[in-house]
Wavefront OBJ file of the C-alpha trace (Angstrom):
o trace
v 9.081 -112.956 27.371
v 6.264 -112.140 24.896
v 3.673 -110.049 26.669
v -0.195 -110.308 26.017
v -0.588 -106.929 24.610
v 2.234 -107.353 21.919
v -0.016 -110.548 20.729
v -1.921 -110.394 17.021
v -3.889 -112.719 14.757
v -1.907 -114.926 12.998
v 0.713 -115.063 15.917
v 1.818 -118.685 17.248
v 2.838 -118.166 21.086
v 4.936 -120.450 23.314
v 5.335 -118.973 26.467
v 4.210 -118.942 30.081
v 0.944 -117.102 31.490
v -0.638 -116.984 34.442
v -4.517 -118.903 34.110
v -6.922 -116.647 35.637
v -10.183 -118.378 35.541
v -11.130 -121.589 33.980
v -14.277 -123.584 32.897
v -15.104 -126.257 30.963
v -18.265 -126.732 28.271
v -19.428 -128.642 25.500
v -20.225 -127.371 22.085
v -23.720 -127.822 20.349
v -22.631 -130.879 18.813
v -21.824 -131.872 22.479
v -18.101 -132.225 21.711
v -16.052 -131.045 25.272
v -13.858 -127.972 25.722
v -12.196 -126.160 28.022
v -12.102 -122.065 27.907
v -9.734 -120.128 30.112
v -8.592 -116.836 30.285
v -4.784 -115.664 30.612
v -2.952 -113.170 32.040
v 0.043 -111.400 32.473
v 0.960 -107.484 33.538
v 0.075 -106.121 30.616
v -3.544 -107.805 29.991
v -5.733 -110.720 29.577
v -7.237 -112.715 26.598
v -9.595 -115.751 26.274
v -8.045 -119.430 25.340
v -9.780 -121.899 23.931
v -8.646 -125.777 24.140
v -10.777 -127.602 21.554
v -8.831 -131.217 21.740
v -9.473 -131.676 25.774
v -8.223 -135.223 25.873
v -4.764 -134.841 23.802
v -2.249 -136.104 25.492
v 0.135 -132.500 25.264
v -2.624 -131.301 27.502
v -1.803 -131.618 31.471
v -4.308 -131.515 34.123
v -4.137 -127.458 35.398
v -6.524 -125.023 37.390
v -7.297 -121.662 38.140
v -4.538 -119.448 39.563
v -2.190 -121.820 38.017
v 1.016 -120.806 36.111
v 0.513 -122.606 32.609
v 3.215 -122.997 29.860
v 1.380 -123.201 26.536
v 1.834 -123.677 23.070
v -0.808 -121.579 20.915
v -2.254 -119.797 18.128
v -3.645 -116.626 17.604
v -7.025 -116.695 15.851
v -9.939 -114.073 15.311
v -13.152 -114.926 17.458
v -14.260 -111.523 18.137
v -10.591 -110.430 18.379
v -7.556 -112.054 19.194
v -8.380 -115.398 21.037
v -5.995 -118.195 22.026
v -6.427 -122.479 20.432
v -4.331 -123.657 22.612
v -2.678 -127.081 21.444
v -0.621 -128.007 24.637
v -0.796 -127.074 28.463
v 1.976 -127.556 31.225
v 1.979 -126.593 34.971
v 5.051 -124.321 35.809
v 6.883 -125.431 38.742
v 7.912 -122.350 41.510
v 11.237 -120.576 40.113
v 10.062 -120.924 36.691
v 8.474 -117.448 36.459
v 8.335 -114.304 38.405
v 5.010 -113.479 39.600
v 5.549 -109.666 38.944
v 5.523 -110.304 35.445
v 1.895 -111.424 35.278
v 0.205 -109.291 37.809
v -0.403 -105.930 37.085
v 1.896 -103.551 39.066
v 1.248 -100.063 40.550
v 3.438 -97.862 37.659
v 4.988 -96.013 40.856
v 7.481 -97.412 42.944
v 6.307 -98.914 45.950
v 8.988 -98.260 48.208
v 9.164 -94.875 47.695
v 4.980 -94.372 47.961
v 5.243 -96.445 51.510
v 8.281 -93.648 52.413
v 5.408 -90.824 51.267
v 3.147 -92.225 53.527
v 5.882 -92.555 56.514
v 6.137 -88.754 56.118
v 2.340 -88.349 56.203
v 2.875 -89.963 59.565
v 5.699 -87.971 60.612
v 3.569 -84.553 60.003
v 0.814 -85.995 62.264
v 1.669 -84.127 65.770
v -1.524 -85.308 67.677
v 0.573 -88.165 69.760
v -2.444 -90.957 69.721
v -3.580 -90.681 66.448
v 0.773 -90.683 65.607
v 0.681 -93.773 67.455
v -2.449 -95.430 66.136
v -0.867 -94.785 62.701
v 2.641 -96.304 63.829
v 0.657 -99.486 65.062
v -0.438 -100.021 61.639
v 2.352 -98.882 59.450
v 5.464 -99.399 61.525
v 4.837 -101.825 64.119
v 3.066 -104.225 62.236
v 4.773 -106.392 60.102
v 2.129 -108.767 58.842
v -0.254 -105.950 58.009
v 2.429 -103.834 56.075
v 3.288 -106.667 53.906
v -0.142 -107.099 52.818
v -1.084 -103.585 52.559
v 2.115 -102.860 50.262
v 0.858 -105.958 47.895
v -2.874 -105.240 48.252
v -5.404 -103.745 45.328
v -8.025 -100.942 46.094
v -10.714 -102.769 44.660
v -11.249 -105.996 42.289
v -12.204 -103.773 39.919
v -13.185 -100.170 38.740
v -9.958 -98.158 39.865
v -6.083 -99.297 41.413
v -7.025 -102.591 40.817
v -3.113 -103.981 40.781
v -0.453 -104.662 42.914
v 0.402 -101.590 45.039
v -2.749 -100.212 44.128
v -4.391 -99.841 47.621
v -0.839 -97.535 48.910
v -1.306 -95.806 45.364
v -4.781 -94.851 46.971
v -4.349 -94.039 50.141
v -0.825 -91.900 49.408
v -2.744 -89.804 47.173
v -5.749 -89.261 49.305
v -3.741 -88.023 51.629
v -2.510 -85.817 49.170
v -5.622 -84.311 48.831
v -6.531 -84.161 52.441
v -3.640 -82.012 52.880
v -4.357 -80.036 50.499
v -7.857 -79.342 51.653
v -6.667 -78.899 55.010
v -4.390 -76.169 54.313
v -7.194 -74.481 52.023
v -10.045 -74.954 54.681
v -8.175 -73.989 57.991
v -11.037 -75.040 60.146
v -10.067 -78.666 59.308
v -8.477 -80.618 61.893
v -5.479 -81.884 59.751
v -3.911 -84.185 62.023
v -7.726 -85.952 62.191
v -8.385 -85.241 58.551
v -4.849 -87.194 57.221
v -5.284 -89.919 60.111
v -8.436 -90.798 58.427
v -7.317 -90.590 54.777
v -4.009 -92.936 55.928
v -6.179 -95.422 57.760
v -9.999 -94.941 55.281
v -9.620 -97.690 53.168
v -6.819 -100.960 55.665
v -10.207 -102.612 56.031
v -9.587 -103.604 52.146
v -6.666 -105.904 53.691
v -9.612 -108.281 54.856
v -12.035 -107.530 52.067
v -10.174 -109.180 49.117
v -7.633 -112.044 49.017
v -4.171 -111.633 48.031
v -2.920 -111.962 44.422
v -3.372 -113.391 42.196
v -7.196 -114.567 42.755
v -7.789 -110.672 44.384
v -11.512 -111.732 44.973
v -13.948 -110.901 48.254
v -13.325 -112.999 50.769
v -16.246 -114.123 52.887
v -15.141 -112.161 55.725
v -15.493 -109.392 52.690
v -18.658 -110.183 51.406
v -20.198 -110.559 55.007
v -18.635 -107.307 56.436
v -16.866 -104.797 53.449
v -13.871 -102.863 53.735
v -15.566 -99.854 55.579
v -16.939 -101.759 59.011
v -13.567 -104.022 58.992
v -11.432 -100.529 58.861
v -13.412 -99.167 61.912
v -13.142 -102.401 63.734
v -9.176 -102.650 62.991
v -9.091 -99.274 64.740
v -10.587 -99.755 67.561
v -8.495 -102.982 67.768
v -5.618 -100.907 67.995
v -6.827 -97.735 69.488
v -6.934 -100.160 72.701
v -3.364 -100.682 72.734
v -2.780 -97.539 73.180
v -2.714 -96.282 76.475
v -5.446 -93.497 77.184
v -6.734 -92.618 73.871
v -9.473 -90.353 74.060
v -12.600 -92.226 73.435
v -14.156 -89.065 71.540
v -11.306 -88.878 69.048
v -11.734 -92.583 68.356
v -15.694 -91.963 67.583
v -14.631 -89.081 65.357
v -11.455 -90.775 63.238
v -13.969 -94.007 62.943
v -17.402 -91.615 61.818
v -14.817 -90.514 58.967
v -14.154 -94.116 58.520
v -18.031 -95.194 58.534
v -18.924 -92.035 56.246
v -15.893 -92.328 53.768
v -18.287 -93.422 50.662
v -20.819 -90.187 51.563
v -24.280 -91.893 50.777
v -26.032 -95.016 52.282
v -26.520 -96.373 49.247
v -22.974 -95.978 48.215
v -22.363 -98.863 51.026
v -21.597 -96.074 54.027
v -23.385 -96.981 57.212
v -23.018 -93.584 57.796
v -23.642 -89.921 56.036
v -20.543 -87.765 56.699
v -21.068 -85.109 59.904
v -18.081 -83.991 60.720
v -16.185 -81.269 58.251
v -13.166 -83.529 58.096
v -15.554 -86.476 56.847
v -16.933 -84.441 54.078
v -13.231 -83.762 52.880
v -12.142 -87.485 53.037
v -15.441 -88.427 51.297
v -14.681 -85.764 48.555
v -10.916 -86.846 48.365
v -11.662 -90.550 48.214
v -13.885 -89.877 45.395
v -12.056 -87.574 43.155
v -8.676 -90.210 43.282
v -10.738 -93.056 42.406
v -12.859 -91.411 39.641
v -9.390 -89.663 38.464
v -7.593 -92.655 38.391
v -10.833 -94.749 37.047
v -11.017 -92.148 33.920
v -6.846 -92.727 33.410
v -7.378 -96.522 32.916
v -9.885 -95.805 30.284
v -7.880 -93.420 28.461
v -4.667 -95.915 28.383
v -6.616 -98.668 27.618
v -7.872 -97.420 24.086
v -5.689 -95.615 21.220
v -8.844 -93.715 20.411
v -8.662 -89.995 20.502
v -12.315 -89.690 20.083
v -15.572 -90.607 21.748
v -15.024 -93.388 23.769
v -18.738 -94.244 24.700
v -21.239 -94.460 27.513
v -19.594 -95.332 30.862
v -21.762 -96.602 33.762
v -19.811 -95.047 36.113
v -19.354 -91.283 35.121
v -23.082 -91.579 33.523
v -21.802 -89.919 30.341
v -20.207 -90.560 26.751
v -16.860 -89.946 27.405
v -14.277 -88.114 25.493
v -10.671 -88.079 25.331
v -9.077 -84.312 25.443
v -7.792 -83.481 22.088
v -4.212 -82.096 22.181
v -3.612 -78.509 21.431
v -3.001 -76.941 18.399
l 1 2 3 4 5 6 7 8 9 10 11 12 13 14 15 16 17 18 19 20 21 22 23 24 25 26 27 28 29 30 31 32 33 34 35 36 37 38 39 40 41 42 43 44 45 46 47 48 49 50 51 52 53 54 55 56 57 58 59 60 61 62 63 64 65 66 67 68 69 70 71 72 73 74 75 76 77 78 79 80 81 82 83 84 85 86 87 88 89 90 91 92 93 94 95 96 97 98 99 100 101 102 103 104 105 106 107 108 109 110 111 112 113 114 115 116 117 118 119 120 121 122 123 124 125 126 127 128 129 130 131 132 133 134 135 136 137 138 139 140 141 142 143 144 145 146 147 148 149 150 151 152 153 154 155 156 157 158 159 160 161 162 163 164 165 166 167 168 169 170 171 172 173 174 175 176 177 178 179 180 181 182 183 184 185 186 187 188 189 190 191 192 193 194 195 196 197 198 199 200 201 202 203 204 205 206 207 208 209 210 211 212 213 214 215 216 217 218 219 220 221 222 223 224 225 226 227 228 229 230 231 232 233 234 235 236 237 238 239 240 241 242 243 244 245 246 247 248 249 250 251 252 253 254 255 256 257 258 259 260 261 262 263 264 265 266 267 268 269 270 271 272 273 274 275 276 277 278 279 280 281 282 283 284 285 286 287 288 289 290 291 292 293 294 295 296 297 298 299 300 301 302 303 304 305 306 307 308 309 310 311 312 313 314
């Protein structure tokens, strides 16, 4: 297949895409259209069908799998007229072509985080872990599929283990710089910081809040999902419950960075240090591989600075 990012002006495509969003409009001279944007794993880009009623177009929505017929044209950059629509039966496509994909094998990141578990000697929080990751089977399925955010940083499939595996990274890394860390506590939390994202956005394709999401966020669900489980488990201590959730609660470091709590315990700091680095790390990567600029790269919201790439060394 022909993949979004190989696509320039002039081009004529035929070919299948995933329709992420749709809408419908009417032009100043009040003639209807309908604009769309596509998608596949390596990008998106706007389509345009200017002849709504021709009969080569067929009924579609959102979230749809659409074979088109198409041309390349120059609004802005490349944009999609799109001359005829049809709705792709199941078995016509593989999804993991037009979702973008973790570039690290999942199987082998969910058998990192397995040996996270393994190194965790404290025998409830080795259980509470084994509730989630080995036990059940509903939950692992959606955490192996799930994004870490619907937007900003891991936003793809596998991006939420991509996360967490590499938190945990860090947390043991702290924890062997900073002895006074509890590191059975300290990678407990990093494994288990962010499973309330299971609830917070739907699965893909759509990867959007959910209303549980919207109502709640990721960071009360998580510390509710543990104390769901933490009851299973016969006599966990109650205290290390109200510690492993404060690192839960505090995990974003700042009320108005949406934790209900500020981080008290050392082993909160760290996770709220570690969560931030991999997401800001990660967040600058995407920015770097989305542009072939070796320069400047302009003002980001997020890092509050004109960024730069690093220039290579002489």
């Amino acid at each position: 297949m022909r993949y979004i990012s190989d696509l320039k002006i002039g081009d004529h495509v035929s070919g299948i895409f995933l329709c992420k969003s749709k809408s419908s409009a009417v032009t100043k001279t009040g003639k209807p259209y309908d604009s769309m944007v596509l998608q596949d794993k390596t990008g998106a880009i706007d389509g345009k069908i200017w002849d709504v009623g021709s009969a080569g177009i067929s009924d579609f929505d959102a979230l749809d799998y659409v074979d088109i017929v198409a041309d390349v044209v120059d609004f802005n950059g490349p944009q999609l007229n799109v001359k005829r629509v049809r709705v792709c039966s199941e078995g016509e496509y593989d999804p993991k072509d037009y979702l973008p994909v973790s570039s690290r094998d999942i199987d082998e990141m969910y058998k990192e985080l397995l040996g996270f578990i393994e190194g965790v000697s404290n025998r409830y929080l080795n259980a509470l872990l084994k509730e989630f990751f080995v036990k059940d089977v509903e939950f692992i399925k959606q955490f192996r599929f799930s994004s870490a955010a619907k937007s900003v940083h891991h936003c793809f499939v596998g991006g939420l283990l991509e996360h967490t595996v590499s938190v945990a990274g860090l947390c043991k890394q702290y924890a062997k710089k900073y002895d006074f860390l509890k590191g059975d506590l300290l990678i407990t939390a990093a494994l288990l910081h962010d499973v309330g994202k299971v609830r917070e956005f739907s699965a893909f394709p759509e990867n959007d809040y959910t209303d549980e999401g919207n109502l709640l966020g990721h960071i009360v669900m998580g510390a509710e999902m543990i104390g769901e489980k933490a009851k299973e488990i016969d006599g966990f201590p109650k205290s290390l419950e109200n510690e492993l959730k404060h690192c839960i609660l505090a995990h974003h470091g700042k009320l108005e960075f949406g934790s209900p709590k500020k981080p008290a315990l050392a082993e909160a700091v760290a996770l709220n240090y570690a969560d931030d680095l991999d997401a800001k790390m990660e967040s600058f990567k995407e920015i770097l591989f989305s542009t072939s600029d070796t320069g400047w790269l302009g003002f980001n919201r997020l890092f509050e600075s004109n960024l730069r790439a690093t220039k290579a060394e002489e």
